[in-house]
C-alpha positions in Angstrom: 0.0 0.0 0.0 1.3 3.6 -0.9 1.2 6.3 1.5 0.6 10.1 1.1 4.1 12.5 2.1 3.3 15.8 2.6 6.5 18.1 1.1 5.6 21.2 2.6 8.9 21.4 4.3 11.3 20.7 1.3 9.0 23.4 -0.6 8.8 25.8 1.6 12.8 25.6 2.3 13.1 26.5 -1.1 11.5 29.1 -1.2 13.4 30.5 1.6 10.0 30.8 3.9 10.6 29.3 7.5 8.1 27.7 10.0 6.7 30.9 11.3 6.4 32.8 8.3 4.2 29.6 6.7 2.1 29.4 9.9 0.8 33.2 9.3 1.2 33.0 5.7 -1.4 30.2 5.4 -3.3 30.9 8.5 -2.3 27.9 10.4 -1.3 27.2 13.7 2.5 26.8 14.2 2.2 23.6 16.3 0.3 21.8 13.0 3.1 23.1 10.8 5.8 21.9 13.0 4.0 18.6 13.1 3.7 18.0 9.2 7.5 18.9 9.1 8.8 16.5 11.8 6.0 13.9 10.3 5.1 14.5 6.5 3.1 11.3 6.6 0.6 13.1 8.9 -2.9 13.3 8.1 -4.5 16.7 7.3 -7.3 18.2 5.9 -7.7 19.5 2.3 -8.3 22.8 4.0 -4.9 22.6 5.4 -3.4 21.3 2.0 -5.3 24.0 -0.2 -3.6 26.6 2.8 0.0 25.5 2.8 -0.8 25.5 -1.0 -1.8 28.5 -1.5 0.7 29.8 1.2 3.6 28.7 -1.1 2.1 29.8 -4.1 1.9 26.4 -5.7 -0.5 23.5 -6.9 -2.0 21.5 -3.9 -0.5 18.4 -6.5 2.2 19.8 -5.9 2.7 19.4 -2.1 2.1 15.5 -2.3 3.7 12.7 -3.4 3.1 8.7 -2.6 5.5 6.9 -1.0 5.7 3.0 0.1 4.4 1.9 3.4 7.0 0.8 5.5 5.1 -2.6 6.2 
């Protein structure tokens, strides 16, 4: 089975935008972001995904990518 992995932090380390600037830039609380970047294969909401996308000016497609399970 496949799993979802949020890049988020990759992108937005690119972009040269840190933790707390993509927490206000997207309107989400810092604790969630630092939770998707210490775990990317944490579940959110498409809210969330269509904020962090917006956020770093990119496609929601974008921020996700399938990975194996581990099992």
């Amino acid at each position: 089975m496949k799993r979802v992995r949020l890049k988020a932090k990759e992108i937005a380390k690119e972009k040269g935008i840190s933790q707390g600037r993509l927490s206000r830039l997207s309107d989400i609380d810092i604790k969630t972001i630092q939770r998707i970047y210490r775990d990317p294969l944490t579940i959110v909401t498409t809210e969330t995904l269509g904020k962090l996308a917006h956020a770093l000016d990119i496609d929601a497609s974008e921020l996700i990518e399938s990975v194996p399970d581990d099992d």
